[in-house]
C-alpha positions in Angstrom: 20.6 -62.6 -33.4 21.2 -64.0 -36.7 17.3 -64.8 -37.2 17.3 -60.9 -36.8 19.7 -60.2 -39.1 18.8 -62.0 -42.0 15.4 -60.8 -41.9 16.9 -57.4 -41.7 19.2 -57.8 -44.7 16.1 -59.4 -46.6 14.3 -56.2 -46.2 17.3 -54.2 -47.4 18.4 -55.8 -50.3 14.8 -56.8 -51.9 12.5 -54.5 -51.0 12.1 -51.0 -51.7 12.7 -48.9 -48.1 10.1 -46.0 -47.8 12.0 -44.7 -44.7 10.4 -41.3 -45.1 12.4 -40.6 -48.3 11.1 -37.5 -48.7 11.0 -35.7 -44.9 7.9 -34.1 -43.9 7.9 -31.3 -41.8 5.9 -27.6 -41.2 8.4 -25.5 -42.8 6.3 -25.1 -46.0 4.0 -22.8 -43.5 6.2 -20.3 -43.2 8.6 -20.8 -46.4 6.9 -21.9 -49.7 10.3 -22.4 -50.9 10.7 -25.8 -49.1 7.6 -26.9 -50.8 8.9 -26.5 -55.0 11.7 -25.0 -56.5 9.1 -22.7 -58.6 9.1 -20.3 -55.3 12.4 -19.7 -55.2 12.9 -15.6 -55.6 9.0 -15.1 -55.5 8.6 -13.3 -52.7 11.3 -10.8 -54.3 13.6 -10.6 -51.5 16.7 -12.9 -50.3 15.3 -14.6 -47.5 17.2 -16.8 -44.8 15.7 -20.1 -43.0 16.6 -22.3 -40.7 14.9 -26.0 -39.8 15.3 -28.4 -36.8 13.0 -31.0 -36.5 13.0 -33.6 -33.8 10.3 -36.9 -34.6 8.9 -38.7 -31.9 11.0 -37.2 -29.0 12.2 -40.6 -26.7 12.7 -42.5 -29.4 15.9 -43.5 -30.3 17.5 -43.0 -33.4 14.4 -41.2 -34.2 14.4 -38.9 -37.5 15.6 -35.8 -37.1 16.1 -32.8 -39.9 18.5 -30.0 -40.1 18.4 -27.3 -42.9 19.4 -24.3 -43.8 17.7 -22.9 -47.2 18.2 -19.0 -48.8 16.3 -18.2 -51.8 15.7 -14.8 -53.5 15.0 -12.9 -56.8 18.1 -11.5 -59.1 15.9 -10.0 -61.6 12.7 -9.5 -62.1 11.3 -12.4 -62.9 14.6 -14.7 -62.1 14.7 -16.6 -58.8 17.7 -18.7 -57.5 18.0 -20.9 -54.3 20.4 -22.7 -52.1 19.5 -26.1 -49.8 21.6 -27.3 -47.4 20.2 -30.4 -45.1 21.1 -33.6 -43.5 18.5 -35.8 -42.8 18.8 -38.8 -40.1 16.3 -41.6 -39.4 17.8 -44.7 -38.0 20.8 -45.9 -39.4 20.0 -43.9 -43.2 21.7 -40.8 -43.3 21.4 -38.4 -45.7 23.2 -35.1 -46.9 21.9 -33.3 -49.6 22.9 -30.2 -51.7 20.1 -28.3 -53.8 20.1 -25.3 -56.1 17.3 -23.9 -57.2 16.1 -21.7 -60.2 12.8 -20.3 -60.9 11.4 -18.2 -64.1 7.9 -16.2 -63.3 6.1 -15.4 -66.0 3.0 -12.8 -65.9 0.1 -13.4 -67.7 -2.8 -10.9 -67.9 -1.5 -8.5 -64.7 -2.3 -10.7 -61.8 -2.0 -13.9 -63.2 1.5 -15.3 -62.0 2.8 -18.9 -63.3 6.4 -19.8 -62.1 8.6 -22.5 -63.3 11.4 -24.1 -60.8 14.1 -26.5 -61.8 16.4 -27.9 -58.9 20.1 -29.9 -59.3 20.8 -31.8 -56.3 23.9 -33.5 -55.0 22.5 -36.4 -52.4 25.0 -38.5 -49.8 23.4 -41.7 -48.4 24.9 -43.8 -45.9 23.8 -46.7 -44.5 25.6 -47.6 -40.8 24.8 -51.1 -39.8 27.5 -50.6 -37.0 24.9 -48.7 -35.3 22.5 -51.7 -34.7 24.6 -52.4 -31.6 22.5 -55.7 -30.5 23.7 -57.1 -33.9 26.6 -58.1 -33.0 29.6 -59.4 -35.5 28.3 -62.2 -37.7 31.0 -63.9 -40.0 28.6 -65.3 -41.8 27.4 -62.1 -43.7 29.9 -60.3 -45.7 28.5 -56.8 -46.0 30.3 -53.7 -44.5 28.9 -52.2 -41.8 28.9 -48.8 -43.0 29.1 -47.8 -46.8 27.5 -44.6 -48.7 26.5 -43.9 -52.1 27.4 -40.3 -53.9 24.4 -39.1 -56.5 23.0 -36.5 -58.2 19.4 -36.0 -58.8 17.0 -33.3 -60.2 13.6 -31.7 -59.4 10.9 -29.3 -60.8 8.0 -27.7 -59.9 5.4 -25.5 -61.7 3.0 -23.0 -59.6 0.1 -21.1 -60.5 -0.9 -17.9 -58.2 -3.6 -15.2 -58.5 -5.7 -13.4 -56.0 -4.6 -15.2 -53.1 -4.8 -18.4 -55.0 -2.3 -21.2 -55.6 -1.8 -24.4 -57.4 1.3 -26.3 -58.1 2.8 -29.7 -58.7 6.5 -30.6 -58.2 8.5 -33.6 -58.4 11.2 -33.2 -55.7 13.0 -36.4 -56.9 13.2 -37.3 -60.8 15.2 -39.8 -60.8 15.6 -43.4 -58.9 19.1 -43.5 -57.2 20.6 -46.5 -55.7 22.7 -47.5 -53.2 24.6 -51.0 -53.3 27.1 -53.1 -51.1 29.0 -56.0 -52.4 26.7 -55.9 -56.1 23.5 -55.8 -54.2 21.2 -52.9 -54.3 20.7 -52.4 -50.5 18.6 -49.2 -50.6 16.1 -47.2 -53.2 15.5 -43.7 -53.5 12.2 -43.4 -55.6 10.8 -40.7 -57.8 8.0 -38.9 -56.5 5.5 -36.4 -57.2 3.4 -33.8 -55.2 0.5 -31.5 -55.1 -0.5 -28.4 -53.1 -3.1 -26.0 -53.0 -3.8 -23.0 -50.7 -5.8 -19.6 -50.5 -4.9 -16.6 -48.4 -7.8 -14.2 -47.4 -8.3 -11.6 -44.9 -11.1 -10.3 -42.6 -10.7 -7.1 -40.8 -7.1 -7.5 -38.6 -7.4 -11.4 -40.1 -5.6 -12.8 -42.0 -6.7 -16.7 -43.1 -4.3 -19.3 -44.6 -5.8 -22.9 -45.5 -3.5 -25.4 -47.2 -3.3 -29.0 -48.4 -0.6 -30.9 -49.8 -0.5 -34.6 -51.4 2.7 -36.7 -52.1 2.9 -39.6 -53.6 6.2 -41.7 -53.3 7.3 -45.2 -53.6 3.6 -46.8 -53.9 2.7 -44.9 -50.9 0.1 -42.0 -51.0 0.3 -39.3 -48.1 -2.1 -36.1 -47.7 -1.8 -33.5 -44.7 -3.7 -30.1 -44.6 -3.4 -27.2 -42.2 -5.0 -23.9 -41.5 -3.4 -20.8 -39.8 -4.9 -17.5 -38.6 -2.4 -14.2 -38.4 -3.0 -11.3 -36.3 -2.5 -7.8 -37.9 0.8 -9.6 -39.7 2.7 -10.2 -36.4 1.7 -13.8 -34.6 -0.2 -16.6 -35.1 -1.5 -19.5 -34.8 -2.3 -23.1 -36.7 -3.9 -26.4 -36.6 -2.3 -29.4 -38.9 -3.7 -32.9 -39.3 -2.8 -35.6 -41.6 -3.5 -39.5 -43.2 -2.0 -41.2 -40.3 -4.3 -39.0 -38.0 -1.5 -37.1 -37.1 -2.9 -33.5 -35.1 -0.3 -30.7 -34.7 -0.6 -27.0 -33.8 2.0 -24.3 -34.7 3.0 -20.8 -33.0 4.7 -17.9 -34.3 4.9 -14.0 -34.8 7.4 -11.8 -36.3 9.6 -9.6 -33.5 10.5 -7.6 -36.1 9.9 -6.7 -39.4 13.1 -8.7 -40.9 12.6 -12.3 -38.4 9.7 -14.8 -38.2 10.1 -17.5 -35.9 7.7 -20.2 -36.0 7.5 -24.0 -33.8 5.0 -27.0 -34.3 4.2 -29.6 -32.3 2.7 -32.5 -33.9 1.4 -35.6 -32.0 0.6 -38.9 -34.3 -3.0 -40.6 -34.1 -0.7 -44.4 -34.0 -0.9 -46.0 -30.7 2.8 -47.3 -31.3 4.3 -43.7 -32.0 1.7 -42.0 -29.1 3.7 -43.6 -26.9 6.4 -41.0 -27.3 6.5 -37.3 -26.9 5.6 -36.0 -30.2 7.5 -34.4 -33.2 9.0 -31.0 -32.3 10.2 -28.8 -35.2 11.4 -25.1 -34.8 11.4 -22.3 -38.1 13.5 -19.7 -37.8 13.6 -17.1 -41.1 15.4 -13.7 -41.7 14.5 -11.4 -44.6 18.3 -10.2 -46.0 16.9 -8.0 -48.7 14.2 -5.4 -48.3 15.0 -3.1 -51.4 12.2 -5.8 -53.6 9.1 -5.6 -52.1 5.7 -7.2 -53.4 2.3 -8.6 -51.9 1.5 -11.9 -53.5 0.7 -13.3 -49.8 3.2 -16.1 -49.9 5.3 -14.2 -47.3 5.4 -14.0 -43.3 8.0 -11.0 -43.1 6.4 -7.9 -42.0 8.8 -6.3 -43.9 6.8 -6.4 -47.5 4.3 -4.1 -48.5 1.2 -5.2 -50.3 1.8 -3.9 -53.8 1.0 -6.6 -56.4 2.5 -9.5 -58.6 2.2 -7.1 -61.7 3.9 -3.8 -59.7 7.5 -5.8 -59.1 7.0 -7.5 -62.3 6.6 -4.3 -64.4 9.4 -2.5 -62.6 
């Protein structure tokens, strides 16, 4: 047991932990707000959501997400947002507190760039105490549960026209640390991300491929998916990722003011095949209806399809 724990401490205190820093999950399919801060307020109403997300079911102490995110626009080309999430993986724990603002600017009628800026208050805790085969070493004197209070910013910068989009965000500017007894026992790196998509329709169609890139502590990450939509009500996806990760999503909107939307995604590692999958469940209500515009970011069957350039000039 104390082999074990000194080769767990070693990766703790000098290495910097990955650990899925960043969580990934399929709520950017039916909320681009969860993607970059620059889509806060886009879509011109106030719109609700709600995430739970279950990784490799069987597992224990797999990671599992929990979130609740509103976003909306206050003027016309003003956007503000609100994240609320806690974040579980092991014995890391995280809490985090984001708000969001976002300034659209309109270039040429259709041509829509938006810039997003995020402040975000993060809890991590680290619970050794958890590790119950451990056991109590006197040996080591670290506490077996401590947690680190930080803030941190992100921004984001998206480009849309025509069914087009382009953007780049940094969810995490800044490197925050978390230390026990003087030593630094866990990293939260900057990052960076990229993600384009293209929304087109044929006859009752409607077509939505996507790809995103992230690149975070030294480790590069792409996943892409593609979703078709009947006559704006259900649908259907197919996800896939670097670690040869397949997934498929299903959803449809009841009513005009709900979307609900679950993924199932099954990982191409024969360690992590062993379990049942990730399950993750999307659950989005559209608050505000008075603002309506079509610049096919949104799911709710609530918007018409007027252009960016219609709200914009209002």
């Amino acid at each position: 047991m104390r082999n074990l724990f000194i080769i767990m401490l070693s990766v703790l205190i000098n290495s910097n932990l990955i650990c899925q820093q960043i969580p990934l999950s399929k709520e950017y399919i039916v909320n681009s707000y969860s993607i970059s801060p620059a889509y806060a307020g886009i879509n011109g109403g106030f719109e609700l959501f709600f995430q739970a997300r279950k990784n490799l079911l069987g597992q224990v102490n797999s990671p599992e997400i929990n979130k609740l995110s509103i976003n909306g626009s206050v003027f016309n080309h003003v956007g503000l947002g609100l994240n609320f999430s806690e974040y579980r993986r092991g014995i890391f724990n995280t809490i985090s507190f984001e708000t969001s603002y976002s300034y659209q600017i309109l270039i040429k009628e259709e041509h829509l760039i938006s810039f997003g800026l995020s402040a975000i208050l993060l809890k991590n805790n680290i619970n050794l105490a958890s590790v119950d085969e451990l056991g109590y070493d006197p040996y080591f004197n670290f506490e077996s549960n401590f947690s680190t209070v930080s803030v941190n910013f992100g921004t984001g910068i998206v480009y849309n026209y025509n069914g087009i989009r382009l953007g780049i965000t940094a969810p995490l500017l800044l490197k925050n640390k978390i230390k026990n007894n003087g030593y630094v026992v866990y990293n939260t790196d900057s990052n960076i991300g990229l993600h384009a998509g293209y929304v087109f329709r044929h006859n009752l169609l409607t077509f939505y491929p996507m790809i995103l890139l992230h690149h975070f502590s030294g480790y590069n990450y792409w996943e892409g998916s593609f979703l078709c939509q009947l006559r704006n009500t259900v649908w259907g996806g197919l996800s896939f990722g670097k670690n040869k990760s397949v997934g498929i999503c299903l959803g449809g909107a009841p009513f005009e003011n709900v979307i609900i939307n679950y993924s199932y995604e099954l990982s191409g590692n024969p360690a992590k095949a062993a379990y049942s999958g990730s399950h993750e469940l999307n659950v989005g209500v559209l608050i505000n209806k008075k603002r309506r515009t079509n610049n096919n970011l949104s799911m709710f069957r609530a918007y018409n399809k007027q252009p960016y350039h219609i709200l914009l000039e209002k």
